[in-house]
C-alpha positions as CSV (number, residue, x, y, z in Angstrom):
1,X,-11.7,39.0,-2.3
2,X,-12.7,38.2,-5.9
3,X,-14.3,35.2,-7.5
4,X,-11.7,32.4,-8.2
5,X,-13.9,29.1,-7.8
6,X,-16.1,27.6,-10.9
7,X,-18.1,24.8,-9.2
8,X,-19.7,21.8,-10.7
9,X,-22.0,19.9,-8.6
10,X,-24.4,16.7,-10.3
11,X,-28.4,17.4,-9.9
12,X,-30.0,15.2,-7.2
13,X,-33.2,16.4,-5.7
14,X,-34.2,20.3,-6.5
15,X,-34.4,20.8,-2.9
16,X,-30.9,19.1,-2.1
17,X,-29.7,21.1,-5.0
18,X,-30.7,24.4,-3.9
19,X,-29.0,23.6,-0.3
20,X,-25.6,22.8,-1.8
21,X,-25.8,26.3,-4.0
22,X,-27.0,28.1,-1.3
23,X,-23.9,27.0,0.7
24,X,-21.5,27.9,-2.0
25,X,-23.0,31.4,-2.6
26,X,-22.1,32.6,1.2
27,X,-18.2,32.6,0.0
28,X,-17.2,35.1,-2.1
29,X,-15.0,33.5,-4.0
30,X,-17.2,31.7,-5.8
31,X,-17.6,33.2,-9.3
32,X,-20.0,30.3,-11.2
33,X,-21.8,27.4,-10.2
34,X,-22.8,25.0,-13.0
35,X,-25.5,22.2,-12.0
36,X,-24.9,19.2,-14.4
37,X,-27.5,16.5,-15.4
38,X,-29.2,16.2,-18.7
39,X,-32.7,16.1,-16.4
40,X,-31.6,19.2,-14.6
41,X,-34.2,21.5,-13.1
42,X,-33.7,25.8,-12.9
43,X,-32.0,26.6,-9.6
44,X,-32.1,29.9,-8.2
45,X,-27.6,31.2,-8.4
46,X,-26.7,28.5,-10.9
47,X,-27.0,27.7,-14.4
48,X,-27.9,24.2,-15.9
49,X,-25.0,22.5,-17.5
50,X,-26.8,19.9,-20.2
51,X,-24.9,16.8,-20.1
52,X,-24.4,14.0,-18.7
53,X,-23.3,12.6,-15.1
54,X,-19.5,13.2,-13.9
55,X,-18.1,9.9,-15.0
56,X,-18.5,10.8,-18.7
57,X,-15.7,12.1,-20.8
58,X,-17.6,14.4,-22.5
59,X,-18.4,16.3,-19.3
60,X,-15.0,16.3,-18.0
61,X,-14.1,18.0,-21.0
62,X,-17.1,20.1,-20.8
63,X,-16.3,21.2,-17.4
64,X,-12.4,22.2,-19.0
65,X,-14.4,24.4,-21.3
66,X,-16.3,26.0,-18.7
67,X,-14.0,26.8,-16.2
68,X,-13.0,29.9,-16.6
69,X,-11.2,30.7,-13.4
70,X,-8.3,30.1,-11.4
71,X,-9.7,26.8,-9.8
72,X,-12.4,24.1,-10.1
73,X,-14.7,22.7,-7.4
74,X,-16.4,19.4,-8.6
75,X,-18.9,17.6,-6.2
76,X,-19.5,14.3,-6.9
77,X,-22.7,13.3,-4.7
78,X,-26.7,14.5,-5.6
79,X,-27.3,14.9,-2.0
80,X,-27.0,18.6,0.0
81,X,-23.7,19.1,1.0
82,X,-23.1,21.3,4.3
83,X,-19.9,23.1,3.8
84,X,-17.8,23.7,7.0
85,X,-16.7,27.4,8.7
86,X,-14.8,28.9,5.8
87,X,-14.1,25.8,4.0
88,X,-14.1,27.2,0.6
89,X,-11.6,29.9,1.8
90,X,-9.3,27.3,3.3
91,X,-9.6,24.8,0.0
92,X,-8.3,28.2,-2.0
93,X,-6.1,29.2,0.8
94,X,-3.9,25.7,0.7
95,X,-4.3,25.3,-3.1
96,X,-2.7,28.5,-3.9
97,X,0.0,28.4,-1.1
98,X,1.4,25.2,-2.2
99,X,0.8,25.1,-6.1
100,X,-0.5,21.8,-6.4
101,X,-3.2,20.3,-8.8
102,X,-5.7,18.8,-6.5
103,X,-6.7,19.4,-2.8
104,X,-8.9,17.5,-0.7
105,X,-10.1,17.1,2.9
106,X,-11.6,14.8,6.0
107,X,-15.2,15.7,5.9
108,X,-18.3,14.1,8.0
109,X,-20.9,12.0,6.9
110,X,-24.5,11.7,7.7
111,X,-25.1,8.2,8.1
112,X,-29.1,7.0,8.9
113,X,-29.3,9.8,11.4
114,X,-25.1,9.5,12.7
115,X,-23.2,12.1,12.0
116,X,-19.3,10.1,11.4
117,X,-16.2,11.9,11.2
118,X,-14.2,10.0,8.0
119,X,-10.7,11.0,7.9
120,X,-9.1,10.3,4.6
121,X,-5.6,9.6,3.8
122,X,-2.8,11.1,1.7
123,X,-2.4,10.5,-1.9
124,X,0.9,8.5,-3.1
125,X,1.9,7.8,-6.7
126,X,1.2,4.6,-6.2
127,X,-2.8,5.6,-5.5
128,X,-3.8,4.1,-8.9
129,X,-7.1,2.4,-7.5
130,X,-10.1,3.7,-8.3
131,X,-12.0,3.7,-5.5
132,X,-9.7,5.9,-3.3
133,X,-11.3,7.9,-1.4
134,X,-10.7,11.9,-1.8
135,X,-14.2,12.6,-0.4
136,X,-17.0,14.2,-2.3
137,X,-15.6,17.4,-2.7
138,X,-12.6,17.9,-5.0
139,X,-10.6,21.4,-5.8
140,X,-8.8,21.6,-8.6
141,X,-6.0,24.5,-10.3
142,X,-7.8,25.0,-13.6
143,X,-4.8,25.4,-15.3
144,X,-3.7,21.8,-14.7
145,X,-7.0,20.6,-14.9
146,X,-7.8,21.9,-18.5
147,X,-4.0,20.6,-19.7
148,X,-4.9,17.1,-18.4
149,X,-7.9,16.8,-19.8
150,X,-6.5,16.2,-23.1
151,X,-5.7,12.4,-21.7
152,X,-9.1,12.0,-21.1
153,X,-10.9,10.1,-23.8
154,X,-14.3,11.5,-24.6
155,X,-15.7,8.0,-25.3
156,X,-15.4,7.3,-21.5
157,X,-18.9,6.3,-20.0
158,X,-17.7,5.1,-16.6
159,X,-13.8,6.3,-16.3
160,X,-14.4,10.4,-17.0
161,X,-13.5,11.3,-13.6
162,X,-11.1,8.5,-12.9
163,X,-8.8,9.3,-16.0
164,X,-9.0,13.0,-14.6
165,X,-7.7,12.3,-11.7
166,X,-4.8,10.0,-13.2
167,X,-4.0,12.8,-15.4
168,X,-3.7,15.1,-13.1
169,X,-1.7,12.7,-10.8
170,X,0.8,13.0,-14.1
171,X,1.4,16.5,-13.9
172,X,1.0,18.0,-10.4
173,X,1.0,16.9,-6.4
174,X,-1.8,16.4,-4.7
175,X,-2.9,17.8,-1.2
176,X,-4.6,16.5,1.3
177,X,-5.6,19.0,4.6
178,X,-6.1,16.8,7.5
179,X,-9.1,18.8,8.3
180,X,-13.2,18.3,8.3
181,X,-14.5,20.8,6.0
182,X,-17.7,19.4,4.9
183,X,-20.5,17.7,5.3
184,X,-22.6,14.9,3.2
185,X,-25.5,12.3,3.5
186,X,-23.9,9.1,2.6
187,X,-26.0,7.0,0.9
188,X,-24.2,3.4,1.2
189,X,-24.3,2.1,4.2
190,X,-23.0,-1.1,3.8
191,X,-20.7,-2.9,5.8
192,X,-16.6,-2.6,4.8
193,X,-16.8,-6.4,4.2
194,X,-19.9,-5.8,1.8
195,X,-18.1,-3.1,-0.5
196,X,-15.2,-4.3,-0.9
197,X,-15.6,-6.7,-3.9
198,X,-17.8,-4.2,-6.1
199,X,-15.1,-4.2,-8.9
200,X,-15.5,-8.1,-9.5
201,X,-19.4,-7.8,-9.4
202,X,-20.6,-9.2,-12.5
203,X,-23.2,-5.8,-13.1
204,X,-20.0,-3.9,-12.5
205,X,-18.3,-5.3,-15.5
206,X,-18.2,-2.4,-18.1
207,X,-17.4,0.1,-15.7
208,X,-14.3,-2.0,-15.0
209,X,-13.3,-2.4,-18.2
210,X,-13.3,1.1,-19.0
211,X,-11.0,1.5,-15.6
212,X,-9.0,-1.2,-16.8
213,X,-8.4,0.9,-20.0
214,X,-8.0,4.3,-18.4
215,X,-5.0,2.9,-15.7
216,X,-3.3,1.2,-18.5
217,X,-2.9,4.6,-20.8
218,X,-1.8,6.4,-17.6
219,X,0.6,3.1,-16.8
220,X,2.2,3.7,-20.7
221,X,2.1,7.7,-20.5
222,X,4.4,7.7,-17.3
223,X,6.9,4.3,-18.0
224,X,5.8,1.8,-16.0
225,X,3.6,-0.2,-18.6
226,X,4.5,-4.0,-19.0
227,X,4.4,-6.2,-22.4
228,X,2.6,-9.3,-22.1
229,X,5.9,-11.2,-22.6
230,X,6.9,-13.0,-19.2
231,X,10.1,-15.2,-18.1
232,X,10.0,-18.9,-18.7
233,X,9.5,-21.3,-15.4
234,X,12.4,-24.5,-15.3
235,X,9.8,-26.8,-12.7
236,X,13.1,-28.8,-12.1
237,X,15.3,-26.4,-10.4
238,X,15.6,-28.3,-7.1
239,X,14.7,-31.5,-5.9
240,X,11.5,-31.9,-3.3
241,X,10.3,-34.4,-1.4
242,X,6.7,-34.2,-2.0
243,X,5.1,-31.7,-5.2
244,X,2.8,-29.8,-3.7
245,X,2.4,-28.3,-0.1
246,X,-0.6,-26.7,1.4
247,X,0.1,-23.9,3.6
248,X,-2.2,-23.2,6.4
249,X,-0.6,-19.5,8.9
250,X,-3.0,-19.9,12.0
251,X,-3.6,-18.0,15.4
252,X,-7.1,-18.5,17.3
253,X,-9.3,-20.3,15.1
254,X,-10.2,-23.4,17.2
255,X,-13.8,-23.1,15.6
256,X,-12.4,-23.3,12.2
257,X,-8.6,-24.8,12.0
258,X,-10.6,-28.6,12.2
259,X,-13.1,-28.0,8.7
260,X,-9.7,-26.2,7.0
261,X,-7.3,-29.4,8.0
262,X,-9.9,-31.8,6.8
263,X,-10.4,-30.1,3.5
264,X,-6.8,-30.6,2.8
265,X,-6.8,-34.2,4.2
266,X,-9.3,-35.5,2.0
267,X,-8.2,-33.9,-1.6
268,X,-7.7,-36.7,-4.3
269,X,-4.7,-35.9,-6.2
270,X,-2.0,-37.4,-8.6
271,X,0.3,-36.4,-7.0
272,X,1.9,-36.2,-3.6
273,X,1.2,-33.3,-0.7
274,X,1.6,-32.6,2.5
275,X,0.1,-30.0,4.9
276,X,2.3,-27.3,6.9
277,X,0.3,-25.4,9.6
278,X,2.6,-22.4,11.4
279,X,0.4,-22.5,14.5
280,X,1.2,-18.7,15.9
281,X,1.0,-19.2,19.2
282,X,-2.5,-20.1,19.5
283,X,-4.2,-19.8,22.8
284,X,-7.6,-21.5,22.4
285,X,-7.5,-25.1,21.8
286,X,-6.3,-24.6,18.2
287,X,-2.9,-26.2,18.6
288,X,-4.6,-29.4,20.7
289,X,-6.5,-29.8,17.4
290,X,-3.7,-29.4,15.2
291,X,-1.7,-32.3,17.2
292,X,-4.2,-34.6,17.2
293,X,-4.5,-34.3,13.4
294,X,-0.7,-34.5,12.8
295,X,-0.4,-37.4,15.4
296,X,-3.0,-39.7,12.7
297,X,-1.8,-38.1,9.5
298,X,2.1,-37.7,8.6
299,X,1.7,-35.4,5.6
300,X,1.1,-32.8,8.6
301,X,4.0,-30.3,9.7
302,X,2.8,-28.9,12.9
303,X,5.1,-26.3,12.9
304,X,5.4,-23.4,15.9
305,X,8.0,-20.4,15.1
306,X,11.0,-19.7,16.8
307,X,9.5,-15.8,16.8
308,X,7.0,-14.8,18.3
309,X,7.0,-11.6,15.9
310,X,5.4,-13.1,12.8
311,X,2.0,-11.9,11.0
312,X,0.6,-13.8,8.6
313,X,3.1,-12.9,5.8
314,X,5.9,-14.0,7.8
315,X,4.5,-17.6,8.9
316,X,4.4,-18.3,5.4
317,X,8.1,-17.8,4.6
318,X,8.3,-20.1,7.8
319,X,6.2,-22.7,5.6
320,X,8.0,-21.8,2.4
321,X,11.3,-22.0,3.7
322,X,11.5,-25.5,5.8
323,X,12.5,-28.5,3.9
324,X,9.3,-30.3,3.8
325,X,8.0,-27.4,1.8
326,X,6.6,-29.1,-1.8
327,X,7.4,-27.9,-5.0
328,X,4.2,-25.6,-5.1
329,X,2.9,-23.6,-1.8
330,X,-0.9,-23.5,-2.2
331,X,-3.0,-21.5,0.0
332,X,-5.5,-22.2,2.7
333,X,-6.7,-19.7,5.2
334,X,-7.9,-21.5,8.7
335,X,-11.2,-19.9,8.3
336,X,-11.8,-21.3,4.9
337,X,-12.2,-24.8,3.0
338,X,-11.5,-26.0,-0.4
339,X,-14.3,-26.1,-2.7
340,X,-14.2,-30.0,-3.6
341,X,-11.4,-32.7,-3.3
342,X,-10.1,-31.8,-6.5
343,X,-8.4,-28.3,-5.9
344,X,-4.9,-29.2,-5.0
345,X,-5.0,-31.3,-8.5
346,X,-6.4,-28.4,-10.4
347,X,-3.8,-26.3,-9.0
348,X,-0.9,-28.5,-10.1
349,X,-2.0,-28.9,-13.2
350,X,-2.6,-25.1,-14.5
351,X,1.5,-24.5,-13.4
352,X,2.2,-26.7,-16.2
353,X,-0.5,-25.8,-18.4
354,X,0.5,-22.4,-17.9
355,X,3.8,-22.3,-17.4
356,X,3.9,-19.7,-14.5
357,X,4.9,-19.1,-11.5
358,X,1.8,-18.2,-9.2
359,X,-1.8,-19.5,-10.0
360,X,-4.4,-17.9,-8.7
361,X,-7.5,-19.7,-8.1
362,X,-11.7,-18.9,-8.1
363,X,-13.8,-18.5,-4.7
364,X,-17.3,-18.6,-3.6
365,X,-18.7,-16.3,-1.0
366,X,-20.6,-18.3,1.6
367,X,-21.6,-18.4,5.4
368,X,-20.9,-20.8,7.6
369,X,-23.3,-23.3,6.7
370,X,-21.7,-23.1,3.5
371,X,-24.6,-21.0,1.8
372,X,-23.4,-19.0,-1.2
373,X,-23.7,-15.3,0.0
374,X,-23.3,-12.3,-2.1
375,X,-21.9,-11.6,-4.3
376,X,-21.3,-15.0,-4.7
377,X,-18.2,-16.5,-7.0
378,X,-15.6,-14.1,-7.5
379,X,-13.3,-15.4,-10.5
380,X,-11.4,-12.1,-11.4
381,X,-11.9,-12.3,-15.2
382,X,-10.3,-8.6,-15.0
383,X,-7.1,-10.6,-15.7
384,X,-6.2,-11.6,-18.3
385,X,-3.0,-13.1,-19.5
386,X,-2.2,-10.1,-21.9
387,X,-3.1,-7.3,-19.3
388,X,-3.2,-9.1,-16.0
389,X,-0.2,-7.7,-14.2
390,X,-0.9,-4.0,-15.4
391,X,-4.5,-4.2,-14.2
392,X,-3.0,-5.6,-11.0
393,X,-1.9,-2.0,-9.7
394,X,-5.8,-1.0,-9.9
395,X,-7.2,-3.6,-8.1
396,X,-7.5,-4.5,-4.9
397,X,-7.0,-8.1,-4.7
398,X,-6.0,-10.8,-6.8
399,X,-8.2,-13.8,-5.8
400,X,-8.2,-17.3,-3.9
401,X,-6.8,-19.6,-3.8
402,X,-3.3,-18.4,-4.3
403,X,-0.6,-20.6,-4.9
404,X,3.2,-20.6,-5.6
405,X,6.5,-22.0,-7.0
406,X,8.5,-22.4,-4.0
407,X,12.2,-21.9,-5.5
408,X,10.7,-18.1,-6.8
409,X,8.7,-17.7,-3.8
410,X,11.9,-18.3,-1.4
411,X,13.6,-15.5,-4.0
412,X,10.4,-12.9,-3.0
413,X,10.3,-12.7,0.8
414,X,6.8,-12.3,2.0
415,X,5.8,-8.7,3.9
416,X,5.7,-10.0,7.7
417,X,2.2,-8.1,7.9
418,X,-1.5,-9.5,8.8
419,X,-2.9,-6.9,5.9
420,X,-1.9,-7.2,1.9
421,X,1.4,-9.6,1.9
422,X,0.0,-12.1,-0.6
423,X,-0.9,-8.3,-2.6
424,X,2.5,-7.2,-1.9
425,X,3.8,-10.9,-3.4
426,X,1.1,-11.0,-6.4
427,X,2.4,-7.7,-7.7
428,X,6.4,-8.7,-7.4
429,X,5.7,-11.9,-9.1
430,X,3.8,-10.5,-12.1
431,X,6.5,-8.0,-12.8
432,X,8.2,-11.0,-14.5
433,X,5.8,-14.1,-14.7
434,X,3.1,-15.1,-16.0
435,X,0.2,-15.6,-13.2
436,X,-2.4,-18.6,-14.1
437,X,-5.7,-18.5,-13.6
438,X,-8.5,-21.4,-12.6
439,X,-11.8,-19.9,-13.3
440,X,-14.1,-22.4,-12.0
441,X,-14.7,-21.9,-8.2
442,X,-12.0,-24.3,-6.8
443,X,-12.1,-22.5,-3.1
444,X,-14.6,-21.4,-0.3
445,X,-14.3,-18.2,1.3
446,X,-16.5,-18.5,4.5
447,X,-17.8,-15.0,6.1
448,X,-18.5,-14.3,9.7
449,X,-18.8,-12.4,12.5
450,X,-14.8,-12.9,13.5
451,X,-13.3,-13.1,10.0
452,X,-10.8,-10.3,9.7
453,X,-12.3,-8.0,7.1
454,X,-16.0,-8.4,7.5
455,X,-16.5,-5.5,9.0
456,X,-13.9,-2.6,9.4
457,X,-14.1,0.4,11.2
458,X,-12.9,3.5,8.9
459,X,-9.2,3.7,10.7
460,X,-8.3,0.0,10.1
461,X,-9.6,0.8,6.5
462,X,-7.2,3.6,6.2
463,X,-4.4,1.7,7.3
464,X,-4.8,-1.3,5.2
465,X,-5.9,0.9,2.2
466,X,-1.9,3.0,2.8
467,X,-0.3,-0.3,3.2
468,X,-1.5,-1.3,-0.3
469,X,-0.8,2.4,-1.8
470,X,2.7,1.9,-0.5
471,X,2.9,-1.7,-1.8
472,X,1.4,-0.1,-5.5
473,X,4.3,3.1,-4.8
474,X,7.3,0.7,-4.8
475,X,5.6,-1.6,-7.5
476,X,5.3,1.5,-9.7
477,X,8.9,2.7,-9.2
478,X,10.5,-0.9,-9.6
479,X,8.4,-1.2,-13.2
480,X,9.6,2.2,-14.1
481,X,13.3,1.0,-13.8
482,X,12.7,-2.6,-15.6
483,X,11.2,-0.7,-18.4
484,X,13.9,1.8,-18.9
């Protein structure tokens, strides 16, 4: 069989580069292997590629320039990878057979001694975040590889690799074999809870930026691109009884539900509010808790579904939908608090301000004696008004508190899921209005050992992580047909 494979794999150790070369010299249909790193030591079967680290443009393009055969194998990690029984023959085998422009597989990971088996999940065209996971190892046809590269921008110091694979995504399918055929050390072993708010981390700010940049030129290139020019809000379209509602979906939480109803029941506002709790069949004490409340306080709605079906998306078009629902919704998970008495106020007041039709709000990590935690205040200052709703198909969340003008919100029917619905609602919304923002922390979002994403095992990852693709794939298409 002759050579057909140029690999590119970053320099990490000389010893753990010499194990991952060593591994890609058994197949013979390996033809080059290029090691790249500017600080790059000689390794015995490869040849030093001076340049920078895989996330510049210039190596991306660098890589184009080098690859002079009928595919490209790129490894993104520094430590030795292990590659499995014929991998490299079964990466060319499914790459050729069904002619698309980037494969990938499951592969294990080494993880403080473990060896875990990590499954990934199949690409959609909605897959626009950046952290998706394709693994370490990813084969690319050359061909499409050195035609997309012209959409990557050399200037890139964080997004080389990223606007690859968006270009790519432009021009060819991708292919994902449901198969382990490698083998890495993983290096972060942080909990799911812990990783999943890297792209608001304050250090991580230029790399997002650059992101931000990179998705939006893809966004234009294939039609689904929005102008920053948004629908006007009329805040008299029907009549309510009170103006704002705080809407609190709950299930199980007696150790929380008391601390969420009496951060709502002590806010000092302008205006009037009321509090609607869909109590889903709670089994722990949670709904004794809620009727004492609503027996002292009558801006309570105790209210318990007719269905017993409902996740969390669908107790809040319960809440959204009964008459004593205000003219805002604003959000309140039972395991969480507002940050001070002034929140429902601040709310309120950036509708009008902003004339929009969500705001979304700022929260503070803490525990549960309220101690900040990191990575502390998350404010989301990747939105902004000009670029928000774009941006918004990268991400992965769009912040807390949310909050809501009812007469659009009973237009938008919320996902009945437990996973992504306020996502699913953020991105409808933005496709024609203007979202506010409150950037000073007006919400606490408490951590522990029972909260629902602290830690996640990688199968509950992958499903919430295919909802959201799928919520980003019909997003995508719907944008594509406003803009035409």
């Amino acid at each position: 069989m002759s050579a057909k494979i140029t690999c590119f794999i970053p320099f990490g150790t000389k010893e753990e580069t010499l194990i991952t070369v060593n591994e890609l010299r058994k197949s013979a249909l390996v033809a080059n292997i290029f090691i790249v790193g500017n600080n790059a030591e000689e390794v015995e079967g490869a040849t030093i590629l001076n340049c920078d680290d895989l996330t510049k443009g210039k190596t991306i393009h660098l890589i184009a320039e080098k690859a002079n055969s009928a595919y490209v194998f790129i490894y993104t990690k520094t430590s030795a990878l292990t590659m499995g029984q014929l991998a490299l023959e079964r990466f060319y085998q499914v790459a050729s057979d069904t002619n698309t422009g980037l494969v990938y597989s499951n592969y294990r990971a080494i993880k403080e001694g473990v060896v875990e088996n990590l499954p990934v999940i199949d690409y959609q065209e909605g897959s626009l975040r950046d952290d998706f996971n394709f693994g370490s190892v990813l084969f690319y046809d050359a061909g499409v590889l050195k035609e997309a590269v012209n959409d990557v921008n050399k200037k890139y110091e964080h997004a080389g690799l990223y606007a690859l694979r968006l270009a790519v995504a432009n021009r060819a399918e991708f292919m994902r074999i449901p198969e382990v055929l490698y083998t890495e050390e993983e290096l972060d072993t942080r909990k799911s809870g812990e990783k999943i708010f890297d792209y608001v981390d304050p250090k991580n700010r230029a790399v997002q930026i650059e992101m931000e940049e990179a998705c939006t030129e893809h966004l234009k290139r294939i039609g689904a691109y929005l102008e920053p020019k948004f629908a006007d809000v009329a805040f008299n379209e029907v009549d309510f009884e009170v103006e704002a509602s705080v809407v609190i979906p709950v299930r199980d939480r007696v150790k929380t539900i008391e601390d969420a109803i009496k951060s709502v029941l002590t806010q000092k506002a302008n205006v009037n509010f009321n509090l609607i709790i869909v109590d889903n069949y709670s089994t722990d004490g949670t709904t004794e808790i809620i009727q004492k409340y609503a027996a002292q306080d009558k801006r309570i709605i105790h209210i318990i579904p007719e269905r017993k079906d409902l996740g969390i998306g669908g107790c809040w078009n319960e809440a959204v939908n009964n008459k004593a629902c205000g003219k805002f919704a604003i959000q309140l998970d039972s395991d969480d608090l507002y940050a001070n008495d002034t929140t429902i106020q601040q709310v309120v007041d950036a509708f009008y301000r902003e004339n929009c039709a969500m705001v979304v709000g700022t929260y503070q990590m803490v525990n549960f004696k309220l101690e900040e935690i990191p990575p502390g205040i998350i404010d989301h200052k990747e939105w902004t008004p000009e670029n928000g709703r774009n941006n918004a198909l990268r991400i992965n969340g769009l912040g807390a508190p949310r909050a809501f003008y009812t007469p659009v919100l009973r237009k938008n029917p919320i996902p009945n899921v437990n996973y992504g619905e306020d996502y699913a609602l953020g991105l409808a919304i933005s496709r024609r209005y203007q979202i506010g923002r409150i950037y000073n922390p007006v919400y606490l979002c408490r951590r522990w050992d029972d909260n629902s994403d602290a830690s996640l095992d990688i199968e509950k990852m992958n499903v919430h992580n295919t909802y959201k693709d799928r919520v980003r794939t019909i997003e995508l298409k719907a944008r594509k047909l406003l803009v035409k």
